[in-house]
N, C-alpha and C positions, 0 to 999 in steps of 0.2 A: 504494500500500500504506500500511497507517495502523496505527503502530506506539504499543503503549500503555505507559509505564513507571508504575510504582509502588514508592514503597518497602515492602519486604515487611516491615519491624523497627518504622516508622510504623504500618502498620495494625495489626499483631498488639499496640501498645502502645494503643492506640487500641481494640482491641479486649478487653483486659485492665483497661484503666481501666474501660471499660464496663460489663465484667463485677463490677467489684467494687461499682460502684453502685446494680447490678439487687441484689447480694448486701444491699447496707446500707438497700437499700428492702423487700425478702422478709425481714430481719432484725427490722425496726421493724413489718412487718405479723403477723405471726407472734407476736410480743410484746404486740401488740394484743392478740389474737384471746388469749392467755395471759392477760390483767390482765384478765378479765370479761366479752369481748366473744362467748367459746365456753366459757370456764372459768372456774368464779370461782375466786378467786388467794387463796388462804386463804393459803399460805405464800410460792408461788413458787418451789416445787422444779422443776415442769418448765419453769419459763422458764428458770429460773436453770442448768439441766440441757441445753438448746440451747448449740450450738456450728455454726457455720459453717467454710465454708473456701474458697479461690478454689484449685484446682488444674490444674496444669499439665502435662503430657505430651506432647511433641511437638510436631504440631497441634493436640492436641487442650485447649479449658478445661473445666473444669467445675466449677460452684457443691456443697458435698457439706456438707448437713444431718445433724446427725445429735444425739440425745435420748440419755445414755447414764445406766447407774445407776439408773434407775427402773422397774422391773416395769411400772409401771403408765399408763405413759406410751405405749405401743403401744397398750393397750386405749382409752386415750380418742381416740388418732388414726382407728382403723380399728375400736373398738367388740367386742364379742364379750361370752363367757360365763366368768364364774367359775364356779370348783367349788364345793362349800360347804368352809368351813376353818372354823378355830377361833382366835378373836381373843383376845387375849392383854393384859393390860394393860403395858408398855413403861415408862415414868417415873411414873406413880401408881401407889398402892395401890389404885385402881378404876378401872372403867370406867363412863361416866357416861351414860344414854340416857332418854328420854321414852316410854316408853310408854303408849298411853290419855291419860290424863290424871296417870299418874305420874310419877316420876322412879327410874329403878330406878341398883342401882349392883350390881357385878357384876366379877369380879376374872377373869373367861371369859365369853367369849358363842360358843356355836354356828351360825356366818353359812352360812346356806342357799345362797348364792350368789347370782347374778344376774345379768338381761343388761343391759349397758352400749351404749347407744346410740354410734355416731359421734360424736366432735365433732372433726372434722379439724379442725386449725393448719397444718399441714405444705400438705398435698395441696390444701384449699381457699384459700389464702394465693396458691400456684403460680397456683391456675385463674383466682383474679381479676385478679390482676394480669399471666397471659400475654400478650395483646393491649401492653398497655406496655413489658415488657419487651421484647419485641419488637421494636416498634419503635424503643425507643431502642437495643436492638443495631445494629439498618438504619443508622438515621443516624448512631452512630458510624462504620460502616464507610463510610458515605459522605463526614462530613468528614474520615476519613483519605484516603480516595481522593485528594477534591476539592483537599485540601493539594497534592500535588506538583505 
């Protein structure tokens, strides 16, 4: 008979460190894809607007993204349709836009609306990088194993 020990507090630390690395790599990808690479980064509200987390419950980890405060930070992940609204000027006395070959200024503009393509950060971040994350979870679990 062939009896197998492990320590169960090794691997679940081993598998916690793991996880927070997959976290601080999906972090720095995601931030890419923020600064230009899906979105140009005029200000940086939605990068600045991510938050991460490494969460724990029992058995169970898990990495939990989340974009909060910004309306508009869903539509650019998963894309959709605006209504038409009414644009407002905020900190100036106008609003400043290029029409034709003019420059119009304007204290209201009536926005027709429009469809906003995809440009996932979140979702596509995930996809490229699953194969890696992956397997550096395997092989942490393996050199905790291989430790005892």
């Amino acid at each position: 008979m062939m009896v197998a020990e492990f320590d169960v507090r090794s691997l679940q630390d081993a598998l916690c460190a793991a996880v927070e690395s997959v976290r601080s790599r999906l972090d720095v990808r995601i931030r890419q894809k923020l600064s230009g690479e899906i979105l140009q980064a005029r200000f940086g509200a939605i990068a600045a607007s991510v938050s991460s987390s490494v969460d724990q419950k029992d058995a169970e980890t898990s990495i939990t993204y989340s974009s909060t405060n910004l309306p508009y930070a869903e539509i650019q992940e998963f894309g959709g349709k605006t209504a038409a609204h009414e644009i407002l000027t905020q900190r100036a006395r106008a609003l400043a836009f290029a029409a034709s070959s003019d420059q119009i200024f304007a204290r209201r503009v009536q926005h027709p609306g429009s469809v906003v393509p995809s440009r996932s950060y979140f979702r596509s971040s995930l996809t490229e990088s699953q194969d890696e994350l992956i397997s550096n979870l395997k092989q942490a679990i393996l050199n905790a194993l291989m430790q005892d």
